[in-house]
C-alpha positions as a Python dict, from the first residue, in 0.01 Angstrom:
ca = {
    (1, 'X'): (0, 0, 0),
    (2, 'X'): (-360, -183, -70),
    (3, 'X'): (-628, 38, -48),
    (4, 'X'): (-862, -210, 136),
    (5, 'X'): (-1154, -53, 112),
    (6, 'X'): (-1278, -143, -268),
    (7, 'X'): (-1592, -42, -199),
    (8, 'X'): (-1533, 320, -157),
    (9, 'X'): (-1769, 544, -360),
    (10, 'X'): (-2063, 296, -314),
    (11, 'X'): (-2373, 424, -110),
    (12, 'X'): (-2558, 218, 109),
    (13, 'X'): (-2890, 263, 314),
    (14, 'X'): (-2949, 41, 553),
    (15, 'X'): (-3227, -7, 779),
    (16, 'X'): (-3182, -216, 1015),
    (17, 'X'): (-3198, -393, 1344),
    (18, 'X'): (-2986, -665, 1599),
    (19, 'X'): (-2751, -887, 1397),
    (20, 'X'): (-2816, -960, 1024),
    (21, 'X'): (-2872, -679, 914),
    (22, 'X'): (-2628, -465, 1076),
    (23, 'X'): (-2375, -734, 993),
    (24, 'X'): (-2461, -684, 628),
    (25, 'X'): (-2381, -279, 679),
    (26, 'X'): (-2054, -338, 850),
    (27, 'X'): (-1942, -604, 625),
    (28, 'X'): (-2044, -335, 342),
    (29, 'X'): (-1919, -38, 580),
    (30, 'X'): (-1559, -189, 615),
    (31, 'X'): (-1498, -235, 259),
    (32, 'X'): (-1551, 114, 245),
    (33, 'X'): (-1897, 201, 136),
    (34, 'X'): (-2043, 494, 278),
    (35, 'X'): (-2335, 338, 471),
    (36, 'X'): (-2629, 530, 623),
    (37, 'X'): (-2776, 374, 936),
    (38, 'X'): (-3158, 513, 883),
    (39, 'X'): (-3290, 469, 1245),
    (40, 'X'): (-3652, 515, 1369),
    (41, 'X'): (-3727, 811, 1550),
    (42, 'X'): (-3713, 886, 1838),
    (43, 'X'): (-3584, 606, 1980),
    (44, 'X'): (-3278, 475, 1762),
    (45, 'X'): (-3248, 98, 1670),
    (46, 'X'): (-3341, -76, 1981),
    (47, 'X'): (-3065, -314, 1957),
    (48, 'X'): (-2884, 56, 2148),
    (49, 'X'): (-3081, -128, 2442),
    (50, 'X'): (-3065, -477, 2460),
    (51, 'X'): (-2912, -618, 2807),
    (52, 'X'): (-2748, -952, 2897),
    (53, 'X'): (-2550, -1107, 2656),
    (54, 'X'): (-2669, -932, 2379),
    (55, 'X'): (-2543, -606, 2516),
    (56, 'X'): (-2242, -638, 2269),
    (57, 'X'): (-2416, -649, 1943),
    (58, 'X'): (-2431, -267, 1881),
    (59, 'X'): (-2078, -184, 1943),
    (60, 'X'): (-1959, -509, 1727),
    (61, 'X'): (-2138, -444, 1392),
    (62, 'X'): (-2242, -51, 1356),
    (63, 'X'): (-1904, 76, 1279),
    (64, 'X'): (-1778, 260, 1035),
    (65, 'X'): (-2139, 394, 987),
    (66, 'X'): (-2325, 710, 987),
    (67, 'X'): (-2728, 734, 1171),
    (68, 'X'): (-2958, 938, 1038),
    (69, 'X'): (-3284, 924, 1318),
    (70, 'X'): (-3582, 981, 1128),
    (71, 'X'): (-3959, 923, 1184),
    (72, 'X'): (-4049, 743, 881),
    (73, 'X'): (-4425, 703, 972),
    (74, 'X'): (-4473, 1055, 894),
    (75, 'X'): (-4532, 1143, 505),
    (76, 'X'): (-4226, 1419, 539),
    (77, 'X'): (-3998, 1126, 655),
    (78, 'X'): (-4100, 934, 393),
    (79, 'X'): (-4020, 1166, 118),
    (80, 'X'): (-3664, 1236, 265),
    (81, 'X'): (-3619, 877, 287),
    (82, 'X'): (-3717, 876, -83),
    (83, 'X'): (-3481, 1173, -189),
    (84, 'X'): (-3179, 1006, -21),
    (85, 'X'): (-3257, 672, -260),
    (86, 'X'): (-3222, 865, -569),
    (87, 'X'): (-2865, 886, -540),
    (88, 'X'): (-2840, 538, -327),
    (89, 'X'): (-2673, 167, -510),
    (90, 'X'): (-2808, -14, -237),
    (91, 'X'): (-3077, 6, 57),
    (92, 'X'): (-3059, -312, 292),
    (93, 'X'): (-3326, -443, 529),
    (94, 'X'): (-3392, -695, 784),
    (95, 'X'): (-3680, -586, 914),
    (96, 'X'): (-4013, -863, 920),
    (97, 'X'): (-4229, -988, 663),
    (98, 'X'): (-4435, -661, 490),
    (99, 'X'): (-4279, -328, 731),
    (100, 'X'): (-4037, -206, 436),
    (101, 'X'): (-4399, -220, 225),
    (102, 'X'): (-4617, -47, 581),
    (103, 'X'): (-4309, 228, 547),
    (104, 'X'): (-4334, 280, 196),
    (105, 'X'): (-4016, 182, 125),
    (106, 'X'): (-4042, -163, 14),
    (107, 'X'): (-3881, -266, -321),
    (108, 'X'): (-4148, -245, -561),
    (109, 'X'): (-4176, 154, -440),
    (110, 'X'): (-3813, 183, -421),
    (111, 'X'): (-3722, 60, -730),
    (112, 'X'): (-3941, 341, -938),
    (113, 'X'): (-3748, 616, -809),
    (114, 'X'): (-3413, 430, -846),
    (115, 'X'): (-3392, 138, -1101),
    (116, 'X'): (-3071, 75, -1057),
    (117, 'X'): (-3118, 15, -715),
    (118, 'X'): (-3010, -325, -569),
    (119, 'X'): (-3284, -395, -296),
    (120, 'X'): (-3095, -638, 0),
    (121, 'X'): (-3369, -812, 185),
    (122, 'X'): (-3295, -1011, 490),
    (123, 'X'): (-3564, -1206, 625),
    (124, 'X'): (-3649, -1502, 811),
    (125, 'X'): (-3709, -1728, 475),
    (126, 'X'): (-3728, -1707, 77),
    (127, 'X'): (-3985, -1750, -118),
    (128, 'X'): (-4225, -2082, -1),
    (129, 'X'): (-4519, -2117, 228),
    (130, 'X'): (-4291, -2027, 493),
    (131, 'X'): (-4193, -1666, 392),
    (132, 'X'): (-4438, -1442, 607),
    (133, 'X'): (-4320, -1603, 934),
    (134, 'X'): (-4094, -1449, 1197),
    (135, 'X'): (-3778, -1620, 1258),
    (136, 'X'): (-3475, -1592, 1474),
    (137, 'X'): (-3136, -1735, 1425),
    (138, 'X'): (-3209, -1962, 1740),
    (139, 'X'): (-3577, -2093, 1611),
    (140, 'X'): (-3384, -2136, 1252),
    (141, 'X'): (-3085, -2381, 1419),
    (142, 'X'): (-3370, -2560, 1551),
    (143, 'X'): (-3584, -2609, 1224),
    (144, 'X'): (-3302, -2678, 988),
    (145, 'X'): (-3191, -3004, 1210),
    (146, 'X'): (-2852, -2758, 1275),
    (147, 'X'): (-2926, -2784, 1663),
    (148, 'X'): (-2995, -3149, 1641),
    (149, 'X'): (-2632, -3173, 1468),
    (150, 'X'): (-2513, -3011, 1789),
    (151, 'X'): (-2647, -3144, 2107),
    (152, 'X'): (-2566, -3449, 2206),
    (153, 'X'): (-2836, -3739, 2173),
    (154, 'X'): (-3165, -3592, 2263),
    (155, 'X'): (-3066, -3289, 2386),
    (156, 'X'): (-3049, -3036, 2074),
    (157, 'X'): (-2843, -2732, 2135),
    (158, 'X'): (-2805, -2378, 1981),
    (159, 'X'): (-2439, -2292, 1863),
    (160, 'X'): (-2277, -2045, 2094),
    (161, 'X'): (-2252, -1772, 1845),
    (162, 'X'): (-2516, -1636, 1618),
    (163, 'X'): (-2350, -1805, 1329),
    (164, 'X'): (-2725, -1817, 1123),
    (165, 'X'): (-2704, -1411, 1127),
    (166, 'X'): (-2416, -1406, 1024),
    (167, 'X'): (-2415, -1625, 747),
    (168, 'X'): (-2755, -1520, 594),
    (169, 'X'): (-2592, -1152, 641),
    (170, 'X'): (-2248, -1251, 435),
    (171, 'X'): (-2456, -1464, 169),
    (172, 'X'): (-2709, -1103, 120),
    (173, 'X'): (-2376, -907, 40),
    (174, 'X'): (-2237, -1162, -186),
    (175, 'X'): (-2578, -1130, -347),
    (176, 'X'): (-2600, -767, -335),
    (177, 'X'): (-2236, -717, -491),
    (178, 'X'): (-2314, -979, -775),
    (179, 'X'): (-2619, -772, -845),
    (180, 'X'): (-2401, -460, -878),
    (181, 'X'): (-2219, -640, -1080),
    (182, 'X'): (-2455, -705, -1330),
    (183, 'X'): (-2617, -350, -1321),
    (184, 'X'): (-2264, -246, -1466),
    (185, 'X'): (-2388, -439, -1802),
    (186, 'X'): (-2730, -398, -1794),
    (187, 'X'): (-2801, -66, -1558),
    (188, 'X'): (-3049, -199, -1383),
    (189, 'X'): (-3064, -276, -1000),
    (190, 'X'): (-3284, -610, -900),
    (191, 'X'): (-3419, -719, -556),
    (192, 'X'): (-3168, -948, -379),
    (193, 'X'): (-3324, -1214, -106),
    (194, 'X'): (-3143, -1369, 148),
    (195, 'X'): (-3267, -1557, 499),
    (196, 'X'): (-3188, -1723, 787),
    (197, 'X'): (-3340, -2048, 744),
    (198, 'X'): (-3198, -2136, 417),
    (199, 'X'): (-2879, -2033, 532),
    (200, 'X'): (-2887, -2292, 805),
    (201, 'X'): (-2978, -2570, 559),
    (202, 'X'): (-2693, -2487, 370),
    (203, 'X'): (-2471, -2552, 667),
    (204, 'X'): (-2659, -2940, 693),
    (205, 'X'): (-2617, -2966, 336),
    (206, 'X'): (-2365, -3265, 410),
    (207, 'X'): (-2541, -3406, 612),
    (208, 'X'): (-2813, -3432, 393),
    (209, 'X'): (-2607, -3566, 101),
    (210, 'X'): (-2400, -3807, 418),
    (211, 'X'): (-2763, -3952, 472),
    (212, 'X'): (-2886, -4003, 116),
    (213, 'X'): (-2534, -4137, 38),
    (214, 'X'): (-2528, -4413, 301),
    (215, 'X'): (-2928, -4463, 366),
    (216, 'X'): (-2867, -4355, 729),
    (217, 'X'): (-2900, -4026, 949),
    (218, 'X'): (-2602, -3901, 1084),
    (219, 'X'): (-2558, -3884, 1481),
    (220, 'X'): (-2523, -3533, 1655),
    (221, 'X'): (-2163, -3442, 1623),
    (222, 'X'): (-2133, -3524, 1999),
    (223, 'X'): (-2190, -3894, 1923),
    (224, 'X'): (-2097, -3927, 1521),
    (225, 'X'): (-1826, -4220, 1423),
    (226, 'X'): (-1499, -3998, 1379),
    (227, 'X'): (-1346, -3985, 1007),
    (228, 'X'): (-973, -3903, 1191),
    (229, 'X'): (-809, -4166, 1446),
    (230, 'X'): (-700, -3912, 1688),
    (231, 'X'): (-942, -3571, 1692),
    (232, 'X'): (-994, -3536, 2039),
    (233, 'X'): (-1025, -3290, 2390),
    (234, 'X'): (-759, -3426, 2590),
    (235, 'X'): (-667, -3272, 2992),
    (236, 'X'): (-326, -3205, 3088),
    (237, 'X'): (-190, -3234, 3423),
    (238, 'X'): (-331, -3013, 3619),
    (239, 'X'): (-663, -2991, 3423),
    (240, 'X'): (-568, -2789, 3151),
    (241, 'X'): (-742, -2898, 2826),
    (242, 'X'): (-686, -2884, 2469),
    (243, 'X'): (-772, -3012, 2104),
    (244, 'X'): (-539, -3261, 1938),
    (245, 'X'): (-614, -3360, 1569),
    (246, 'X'): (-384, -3642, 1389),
    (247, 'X'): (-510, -3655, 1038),
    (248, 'X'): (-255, -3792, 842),
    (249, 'X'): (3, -4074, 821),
    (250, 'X'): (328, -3808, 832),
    (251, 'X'): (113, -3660, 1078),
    (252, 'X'): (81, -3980, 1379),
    (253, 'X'): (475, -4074, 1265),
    (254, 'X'): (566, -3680, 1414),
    (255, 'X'): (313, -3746, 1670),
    (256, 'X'): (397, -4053, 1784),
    (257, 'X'): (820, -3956, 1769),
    (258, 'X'): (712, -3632, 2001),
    (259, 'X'): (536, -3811, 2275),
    (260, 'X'): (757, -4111, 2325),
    (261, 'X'): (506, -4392, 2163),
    (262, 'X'): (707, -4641, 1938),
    (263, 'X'): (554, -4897, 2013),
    (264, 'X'): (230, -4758, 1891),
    (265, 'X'): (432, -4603, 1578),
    (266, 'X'): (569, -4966, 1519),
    (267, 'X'): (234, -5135, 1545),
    (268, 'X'): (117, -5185, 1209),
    (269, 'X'): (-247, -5236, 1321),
    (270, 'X'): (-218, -4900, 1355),
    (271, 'X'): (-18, -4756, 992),
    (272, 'X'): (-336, -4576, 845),
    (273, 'X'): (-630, -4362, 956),
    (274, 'X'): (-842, -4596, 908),
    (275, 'X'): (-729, -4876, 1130),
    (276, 'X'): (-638, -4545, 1407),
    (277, 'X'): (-1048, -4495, 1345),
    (278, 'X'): (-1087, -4829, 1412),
    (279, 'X'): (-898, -4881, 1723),
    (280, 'X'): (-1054, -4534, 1877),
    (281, 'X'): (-1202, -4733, 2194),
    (282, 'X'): (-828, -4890, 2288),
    (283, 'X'): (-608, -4580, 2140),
    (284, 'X'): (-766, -4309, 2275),
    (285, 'X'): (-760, -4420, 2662),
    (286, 'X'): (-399, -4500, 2574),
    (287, 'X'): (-314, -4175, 2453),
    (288, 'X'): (-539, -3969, 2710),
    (289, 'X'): (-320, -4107, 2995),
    (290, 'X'): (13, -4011, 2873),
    (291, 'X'): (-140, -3662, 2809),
    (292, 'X'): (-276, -3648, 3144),
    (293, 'X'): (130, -3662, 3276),
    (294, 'X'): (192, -3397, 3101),
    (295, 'X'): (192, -3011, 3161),
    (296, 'X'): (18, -2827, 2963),
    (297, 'X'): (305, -2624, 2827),
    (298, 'X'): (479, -2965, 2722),
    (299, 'X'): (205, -3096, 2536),
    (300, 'X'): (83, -2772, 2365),
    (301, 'X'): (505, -2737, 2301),
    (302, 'X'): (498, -3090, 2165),
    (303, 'X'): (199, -3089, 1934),
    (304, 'X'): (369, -2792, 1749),
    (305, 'X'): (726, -2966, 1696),
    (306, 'X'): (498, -3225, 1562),
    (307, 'X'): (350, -2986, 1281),
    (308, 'X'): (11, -3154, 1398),
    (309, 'X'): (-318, -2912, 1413),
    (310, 'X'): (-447, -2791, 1814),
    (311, 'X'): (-553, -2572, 1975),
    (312, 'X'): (-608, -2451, 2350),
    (313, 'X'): (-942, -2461, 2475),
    (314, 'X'): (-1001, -2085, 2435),
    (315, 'X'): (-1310, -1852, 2596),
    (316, 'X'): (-1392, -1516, 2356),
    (317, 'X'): (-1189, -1299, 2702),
    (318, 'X'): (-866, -1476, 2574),
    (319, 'X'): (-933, -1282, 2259),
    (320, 'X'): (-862, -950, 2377),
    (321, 'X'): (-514, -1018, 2409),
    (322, 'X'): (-434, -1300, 2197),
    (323, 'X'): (-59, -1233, 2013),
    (324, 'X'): (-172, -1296, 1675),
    (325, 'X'): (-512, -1097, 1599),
    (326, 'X'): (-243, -785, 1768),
    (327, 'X'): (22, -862, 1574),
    (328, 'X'): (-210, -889, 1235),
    (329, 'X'): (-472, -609, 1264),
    (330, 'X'): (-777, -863, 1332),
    (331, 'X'): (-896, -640, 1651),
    (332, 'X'): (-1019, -277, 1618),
    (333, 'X'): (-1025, -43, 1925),
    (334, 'X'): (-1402, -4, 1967),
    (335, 'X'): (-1609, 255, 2169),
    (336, 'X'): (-1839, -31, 2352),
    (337, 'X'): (-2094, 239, 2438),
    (338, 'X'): (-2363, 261, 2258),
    (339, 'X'): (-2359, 627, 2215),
    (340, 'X'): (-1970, 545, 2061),
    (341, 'X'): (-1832, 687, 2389),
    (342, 'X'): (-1655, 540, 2683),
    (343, 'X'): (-1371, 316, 2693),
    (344, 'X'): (-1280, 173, 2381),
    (345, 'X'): (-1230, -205, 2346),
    (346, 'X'): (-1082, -401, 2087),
    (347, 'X'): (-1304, -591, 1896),
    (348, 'X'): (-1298, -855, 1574),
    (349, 'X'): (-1200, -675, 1259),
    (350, 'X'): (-1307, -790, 904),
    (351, 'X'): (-1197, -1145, 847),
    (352, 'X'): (-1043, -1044, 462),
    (353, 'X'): (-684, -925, 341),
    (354, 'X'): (-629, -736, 0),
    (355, 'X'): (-375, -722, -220),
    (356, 'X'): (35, -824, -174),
    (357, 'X'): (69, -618, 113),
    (358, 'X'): (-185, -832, 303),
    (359, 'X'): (-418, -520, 382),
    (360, 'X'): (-653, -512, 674),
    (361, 'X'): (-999, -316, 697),
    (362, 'X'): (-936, -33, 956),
    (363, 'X'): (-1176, 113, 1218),
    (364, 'X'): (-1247, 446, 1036),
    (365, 'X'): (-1610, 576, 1217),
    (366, 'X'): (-1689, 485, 1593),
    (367, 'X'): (-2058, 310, 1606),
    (368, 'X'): (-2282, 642, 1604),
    (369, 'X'): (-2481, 795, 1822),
    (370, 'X'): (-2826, 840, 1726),
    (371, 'X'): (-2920, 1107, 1437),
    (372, 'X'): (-2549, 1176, 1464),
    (373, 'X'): (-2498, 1198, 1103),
    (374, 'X'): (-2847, 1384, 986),
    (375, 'X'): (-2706, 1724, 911),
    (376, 'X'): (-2414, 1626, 718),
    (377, 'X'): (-2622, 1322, 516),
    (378, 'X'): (-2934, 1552, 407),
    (379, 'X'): (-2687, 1851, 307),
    (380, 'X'): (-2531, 1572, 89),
    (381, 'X'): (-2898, 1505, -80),
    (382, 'X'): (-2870, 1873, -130),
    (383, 'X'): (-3145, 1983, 160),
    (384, 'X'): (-3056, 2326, 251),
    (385, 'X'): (-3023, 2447, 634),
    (386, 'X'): (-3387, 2544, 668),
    (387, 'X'): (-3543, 2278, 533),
    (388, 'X'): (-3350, 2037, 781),
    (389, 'X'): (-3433, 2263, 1088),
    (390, 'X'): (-3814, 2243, 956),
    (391, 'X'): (-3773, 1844, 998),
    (392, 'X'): (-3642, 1886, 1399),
    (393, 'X'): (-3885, 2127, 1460),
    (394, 'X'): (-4185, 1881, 1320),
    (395, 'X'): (-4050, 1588, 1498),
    (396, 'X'): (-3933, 1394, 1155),
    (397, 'X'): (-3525, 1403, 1247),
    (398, 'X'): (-3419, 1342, 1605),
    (399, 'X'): (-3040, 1313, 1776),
    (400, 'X'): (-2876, 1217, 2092),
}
């Protein structure tokens, strides 16, 4: 059997906080690297805390991860901090513009005790005039034109995920693993850069070449001219709703054969996509009240003896129990808790296979509770017993 965890022998440090970051660890964490959470003392990352929707984010991306709760204002922090990168390959950040530097433990510092350190920092923006501002995935959709995309006319809206975090987090560790990559032929570590707001250009990056291709800006998604004839919401009877998309010629002769339309098959104003595109305003009310006769379970049963692509219009609750992330591994059972007690709920695993056998990442650590780790991660760094009971009784390690 694949061992899916290629990463296993690779030490990470990762200081961190809310989404990108900690999205880079686990990413790193469930490939197997052994990846040290370094919290600040005595409070733990504050994402422990956050309410409201965002009560989820510690639980989803701090498993597989050990904390060590340290105060690293104080000059004895500091040097443990410093001992611990010796034997690191990678320290990871997403902390604002300057801290790492405040904390002594920006690259530049870093780097002389370890050069072949690879230095992962996640901020707001590269290099430019822009780079010592805050940002937020939100204020980043906004900037890039990403909400604009969304929303309908006038009325620019966030995505419903933190998709920015999450991609500027992905891109780091492709950057970070390239970088180890080269420090196997040169043996040297490098500073790696990676940010929100670039990341969301990337994702506008067609439209930007749409625009300079055909000397006009696109309309929000909610409004744009459709490339497919049929690629739709359509409501069942009874209200039910789901996502139909026709995008072929083989695929409208199996559609139209499924649902009874003939006469619309035989119509040869309607033989390619593009004349289906063209005829949108007559063929879509057409094909929206047949589906609205229909139960649900016909259609949805229809659309698949068709070989055609939809979907059900799905909430993230339908997750938990959905047959095929059970049947393939994609959820993890999950302590939701911040402390990694309580009841444990199953929760999005690594989207990767390896190897034949179609490996999946497995939950190996619960998310940890604060300073939960400290002993076992400064014995490692070879401090001996007394020295780590001198750093409780100072105040430099905490645990909860």
């Amino acid at each position: 059997m694949t061992d899916p965890q290629p990463l296993r022998g690779v030490k990470v440090l990762e200081f961190s906080h809310t989404i990108m970051g900690p999205c880079a660890g686990v990413v790193l964490a469930d490939m197997g690297a052994d990846v040290i959470k370094v919290e600040p003392a005595p409070g733990g990352d504050h994402t422990r805390l956050l309410p409201g929707f965002a009560s989820g984010f510690f639980a989803t991306f701090n498993r597989n991860k050990r904390s060590l709760a340290i105060d690293l204002k104080s000059p004895e922090g500091r040097a443990t901090i410093h001992r611990l990168v010796e034997g690191a390959d990678i320290v990871l950040e997403n902390y604002g513009p300057g801290t790492m530097e405040r904390l002594g433990c920006g690259w530049e510092e870093l780097s002389r005790i370890n050069p072949r350190l690879v230095y992962l920092a996640l901020k707001g923006f590269l290099a430019g005039p822009y780079e010592a501002r805050p940002a937020l995935d939100e204020v980043v959709q906004f900037q890039s034109g990403l909400a604009h995309m969304t929303g309908p006319p006038g009325q620019p809206l966030r995505a419903g995920a933190s998709i920015i975090d999450i991609l500027g987090a992905v891109f780091g560790v492709t950057g970070a693993l390239a970088a180890l990559r080269e420090r196997d032929a040169t043996g040297r570590g490098q500073r790696v850069g990676s940010a929100l707001f670039e990341s969301a250009v990337f994702l506008v990056g067609s439209h930007m070449a749409g625009t300079a291709a055909t000397g006009e800006e696109p309309p929000p998604m909610p409004a744009r001219r459709g490339a497919w004839g049929i690629y739709d919401l359509f409501e069942t009877l009874g209200g039910k709703q789901l996502f139909v998309g026709v995008t072929s010629d083989q695929q409208w002769r199996r559609f139209c054969e499924q649902f009874g339309l003939s006469d619309l098959l035989a119509d040869t104003a309607l033989a390619t996509n593009a004349a289906r595109a063209r005829a949108r305003p007559t063929l879509i009310p057409r094909l929206r009240e047949v589906i609205a006769g229909l139960p649900y379970e016909d259609v949805s049963a229809r659309c698949g003896a068709a070989n055609i692509s939809w979907a059900p219009v799905g909430r993230p609750a339908d997750l938990f129990s959905d047959p095929h992330l059970l049947a393939g591994g994609g959820l993890l059972a999950t302590a939701i808790a911040a402390a990694g007690g309580g009841d444990l709920v199953p929760l999005p695993a690594l989207p990767l296979e390896f190897g034949g056998d179609r490996s999946r990442a497995a939950l190996v650590r619960q998310p940890p509770r604060i300073g939960e780790h400290n002993r076992e991660v400064l014995a490692e760094a070879g401090l001996d017993a007394d020295g780590i009971d001198a750093l409780y009784r100072q105040g430099v390690l905490v645990e909860a």
